[in-house]
Structures are given as structure tokens and as C-alpha cells.
N, C-alpha and C positions, 0 to 999 in steps of 0.2 A: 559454438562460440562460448568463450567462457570467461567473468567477469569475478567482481567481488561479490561477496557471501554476505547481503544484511539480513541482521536478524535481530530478535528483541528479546526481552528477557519474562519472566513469568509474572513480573511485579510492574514492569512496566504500564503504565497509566495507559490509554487509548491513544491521548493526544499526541505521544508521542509514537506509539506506532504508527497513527497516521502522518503525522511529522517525517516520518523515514519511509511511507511509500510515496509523498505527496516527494520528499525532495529525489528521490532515486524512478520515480515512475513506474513503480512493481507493486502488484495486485497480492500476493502473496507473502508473510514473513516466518519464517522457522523461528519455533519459541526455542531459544536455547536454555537448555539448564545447567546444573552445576557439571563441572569435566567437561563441557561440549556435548554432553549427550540434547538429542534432539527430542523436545516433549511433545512436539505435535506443529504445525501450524496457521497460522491465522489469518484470512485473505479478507477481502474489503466485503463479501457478504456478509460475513462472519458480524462484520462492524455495522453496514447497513442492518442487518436484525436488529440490532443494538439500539435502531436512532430510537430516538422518544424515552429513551431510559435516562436515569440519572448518570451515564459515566459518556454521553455522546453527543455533539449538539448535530442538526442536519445539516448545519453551514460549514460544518467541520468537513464531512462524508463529500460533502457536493465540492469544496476545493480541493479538495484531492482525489476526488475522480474524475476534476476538469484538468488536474495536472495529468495523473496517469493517461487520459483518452488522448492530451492535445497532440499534435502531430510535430515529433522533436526534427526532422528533417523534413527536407522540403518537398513534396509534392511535385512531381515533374508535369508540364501543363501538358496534356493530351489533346491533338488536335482532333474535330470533328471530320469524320469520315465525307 
């Protein structure tokens, strides 16, 4: 399956790479550089190492790993055996 392509750029602030996994639900962002070439990329570990520093708050990390985990479709109910 194949979707659109988000990605962030090398200057981009935290807030908002978390901003684009919190609204798209993706753990992962390819840092893009100048031409499209691909510098490397940057997944929600990467940011969790991060909490407690000056560039990350934890309230930040925790709403957007409550968006990525929630469940976007619904749960079909499973009857007990």
C-alpha cells in the first residue's frame, strides 16, 4: 500500500516534526535536503532521548504517541469462546 511521502526538513524545530507524526500517525520522518536528497531519518525514539532537553517538552512526546498508538479504525468485537 502506498501513500504520501511526509517528511521534514534539517532546520525544522521538533515541535513541528512532532506536529506531522502527531497529525499523520507515523513513527518515522525522512529528513529531506536540498534536491530531495534524503539526509537520514528521524523516528519518535530519536525525540524521546530528547525529552528533558531544552528543544522538547514530555507533554509534547506523550500527545503524539497517544495519536500514533490510538486505534484510527474500529475494533471488530470478538465473541468469547
Amino acid at each position: 500500500m502506498r501513500g504520501p511521502l511526509f517528511t521534514c526538513g534539517p532546520d525544522d524545530d521538533v515541535e513541528v516534526v512532532l506536529e506531522v507524526m502527531k497529525e499523520h500517525a507515523i513513527r518515522r520522518l525522512p529528513v529531506e535536503g536540498f534536491g530531495g536528497t534524503v539526509l537520514g531519518i528521524v523516528s519518535m525514539n530519536d525525540i524521546v532521548l530528547s525529552v528533558g532537553g531544552r528543544k522538547v517538552r514530555g507533554g509534547e512526546v506523550i500527545e503524539t504517541l497517544q495519536s500514533i498508538c490510538a486505534h484510527h479504525h474500529p475494533v471488530p468485537h470478538i465473541a468469547a469462546a
